[in-house]
Structures are given as C-alpha cells and as structure tokens.
N, C-alpha and C positions, 0 to 999 in steps of 0.2 A: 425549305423546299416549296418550291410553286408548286399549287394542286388544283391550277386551272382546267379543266378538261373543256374542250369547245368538241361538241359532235357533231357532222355534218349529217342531217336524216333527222328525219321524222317518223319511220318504221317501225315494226316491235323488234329489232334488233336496237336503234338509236334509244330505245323506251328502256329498252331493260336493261344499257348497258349507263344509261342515265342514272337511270334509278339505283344501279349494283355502286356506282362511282360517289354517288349520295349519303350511301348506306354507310362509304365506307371512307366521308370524310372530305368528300372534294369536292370544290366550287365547279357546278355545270352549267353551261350556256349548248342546244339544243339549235342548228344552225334548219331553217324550214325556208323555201317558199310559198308555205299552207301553213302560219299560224293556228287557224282554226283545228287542224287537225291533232293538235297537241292539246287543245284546251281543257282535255279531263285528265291524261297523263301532269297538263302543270296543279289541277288540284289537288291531286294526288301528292304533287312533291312542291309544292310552294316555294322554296328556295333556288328552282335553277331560273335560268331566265334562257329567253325566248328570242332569238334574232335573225338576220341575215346569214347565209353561207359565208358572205364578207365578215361581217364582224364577229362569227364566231370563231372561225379561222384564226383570225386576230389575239382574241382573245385566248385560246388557249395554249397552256405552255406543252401539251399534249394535245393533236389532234388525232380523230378516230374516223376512218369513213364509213358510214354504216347508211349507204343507199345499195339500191340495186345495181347490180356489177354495167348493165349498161348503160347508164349514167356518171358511173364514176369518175369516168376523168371529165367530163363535162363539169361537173360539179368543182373537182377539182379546182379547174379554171376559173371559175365563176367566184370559188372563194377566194383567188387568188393566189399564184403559183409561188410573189413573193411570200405572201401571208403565212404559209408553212416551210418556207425555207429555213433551212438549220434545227427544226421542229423534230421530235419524233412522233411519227404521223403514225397511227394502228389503222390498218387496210382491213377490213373483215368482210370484205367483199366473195363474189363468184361468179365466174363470166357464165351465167346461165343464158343458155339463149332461150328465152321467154317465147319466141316464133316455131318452137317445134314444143311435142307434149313429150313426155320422157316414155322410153321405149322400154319395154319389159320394167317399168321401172327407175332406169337410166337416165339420168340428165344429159342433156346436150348440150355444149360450149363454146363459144362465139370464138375463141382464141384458138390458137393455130400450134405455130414453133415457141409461144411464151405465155408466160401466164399474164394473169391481170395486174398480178403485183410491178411485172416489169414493166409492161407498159404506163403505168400509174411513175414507176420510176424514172421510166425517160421522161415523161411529161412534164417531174418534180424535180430535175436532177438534186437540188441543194437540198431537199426532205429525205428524212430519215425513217424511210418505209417499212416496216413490219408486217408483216403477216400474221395474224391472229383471229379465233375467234368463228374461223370461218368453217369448221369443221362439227359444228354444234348446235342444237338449236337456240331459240333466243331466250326460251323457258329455263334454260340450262347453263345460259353465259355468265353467271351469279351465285358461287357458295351453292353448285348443287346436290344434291342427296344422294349419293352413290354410298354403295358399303369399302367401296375404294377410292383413292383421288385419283380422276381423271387424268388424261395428259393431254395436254394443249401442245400442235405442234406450231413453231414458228419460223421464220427465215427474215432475212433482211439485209444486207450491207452493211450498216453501222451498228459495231458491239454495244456499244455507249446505249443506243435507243435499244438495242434488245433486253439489255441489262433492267430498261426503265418496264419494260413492257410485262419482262419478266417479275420484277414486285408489284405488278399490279393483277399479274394471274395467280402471284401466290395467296394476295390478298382475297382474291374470286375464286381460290381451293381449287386452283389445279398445280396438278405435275407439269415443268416445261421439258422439253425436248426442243433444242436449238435444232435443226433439220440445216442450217448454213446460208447460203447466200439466196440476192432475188431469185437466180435462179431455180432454187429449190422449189420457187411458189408451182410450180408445174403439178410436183408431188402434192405439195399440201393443197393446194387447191382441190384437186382429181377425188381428195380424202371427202368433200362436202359430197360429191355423186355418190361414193362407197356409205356415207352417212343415209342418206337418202333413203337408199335401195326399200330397208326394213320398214320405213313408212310407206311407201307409196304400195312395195306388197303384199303388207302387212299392216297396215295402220300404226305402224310401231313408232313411235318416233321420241321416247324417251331413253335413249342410250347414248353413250359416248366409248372416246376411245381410249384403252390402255396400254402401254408401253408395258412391259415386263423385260425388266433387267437383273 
C-alpha cells in the first residue's frame, strides 16, 4: 500500500491533519507557498517534508485540500489539475465567505446552487473527490476524546476513493456515514455552519457530531 499523503495548506487544519497522518504511519509532504510558516510545525515532526503545491500534488498517492474554501480551486490548479488525476483527493474545505461576519452566529457562504465540493469536481473532473473532515474542528480532526465515536459525514462520486478515505477516519476514530454523491456536499458542508453556531455563541467549540442508528 502507498502511504504517501501530499497536503495542500499550511493551516492548523493541514498541521494537524499532517501530524494525525504521522502518527499514524504515513509519509507526509505539506504543499505551502510560505515555507516559513511551517518552520516550528516541521520541528515538531522532522520527518514530513516541505514543498511546492506542485510537487506535493505529485507526490502523493492521497491528496487532501486543507486551505481556505476560497482559494481552493485556485490552489487546485496551481498544483496541477493533471497532478491529481485518478488521485483520491479529501476536500475538507468550506465555502465561507470571509467578506461578511456571521450573523446571530451563522456563517455565510460564497456558493449558491452547489457546494464547494462540486465545483472543485468540475474543475478536477479525472480526481476522486471526497468530502471529509469539514464539519469539525482542527483540534478534533485526530483520535479525539469523546466518551463516543464521532461520525464523520462524507460524499464523493467514486466508491473506490471513499472506501480509502473511509480507513483513514476509522484510523482517526471516527464513525463514517457515506451521505452519497458530490452532490450531497450541499448537506455536508451547510453541517461546518450547524458546527459553528455553539462556538461563536457560546465559546463552545469542542463538540462534534453523532449519528444514532
């Protein structure tokens, strides 16, 4: 099994999803155009390495986008649209529109009729996009401490790259819930605002969500 993971992001989402991938066994490369801004995250973890959006792209047999939702397809391109072709790509994006402050609490969303995931999909057609990750904080995307496991929900077009995505949450202790195709990302995305709410009013921001079946 290849256990390349290429991250695109420099973030404390790309830090800690670096770091959980480390933990738990795979070679990481960390894709920045701000080296510098990784330099204590790479002390911390000595063995990933540090490159280009190109050549991390390249590099890994899994990619993960872990910038902010409006750069992502930019980013996308810049690492190369072939470079993840055929890839199972994890999207843990959110189209927040950063230009408005959230309302009662409420995040606001740059996307209209589809979510981020889909537009990332038409951008990518030959990438194997999943939805993950994006409904949680970044402190929590990692083996985290609940008295229950978690459910991670995801969606994507290709079962093959959900299958992959899905041994890699169960390895990170969560429950999956396959939610279905890109278009589902509408739902799961809409899930990171419903996340939100409790922090912004309430300062709350260590919970997650459960599935009860």
């Amino acid at each position: 099994m290849n256990k390349n993971i290429g991250i695109l992001g420099s973030g404390a989402v790309a830090k800690a999803l670096g770091a959980g991938f480390i933990k738990h066994g795979y070679n990481v490369m960390l894709g920045t155009t701000n080296p510098a801004k990784l330099s204590e995250w790479k002390e911390k973890n000595p063995s990933a390495q540090i490159d280009s959006f190109e050549d991390t792209a390249k590099f890994g047999h899994i990619v993960v986008i872990a910038v902010k939702g409006h750069a992502a397809i930019d980013v996308v391109k810049t690492a190369g649209i072939a470079n993840i072709a055929g890839k199972t790509v994890i999207d843990t994006t959110n189209p927040i529109d950063e230009t408005k402050q959230p309302a009662n609490g409420v995040l606001n969303y740059f996307t209209t009729d589809k979510s981020l995931l889909e537009l990332l999909q038409e951008a990518a057609p030959a990438a194997h996009l999943v939805k993950a990750f994006n409904s949680i904080g970044s402190q929590l995307m990692v083996n985290p401490n609940f008295a229950e496991k978690p459910t991670m929900f995801i969606c994507g077009n290709n079962d093959d790259a959900k299958k992959e995505v899905n041994e890699i949450l169960d390895l990170f202790g969560f429950e999956v819930e396959d939610s279905g195709k890109a278009n589902a990302g509408r739902a799961v995305e809409a899930l990171c605002i419903l996340w939100c709410i409790p922090g912004f009013a309430q300062n709350r921001w260590v919970h997650a969500f459960r599935l009860m079946k």
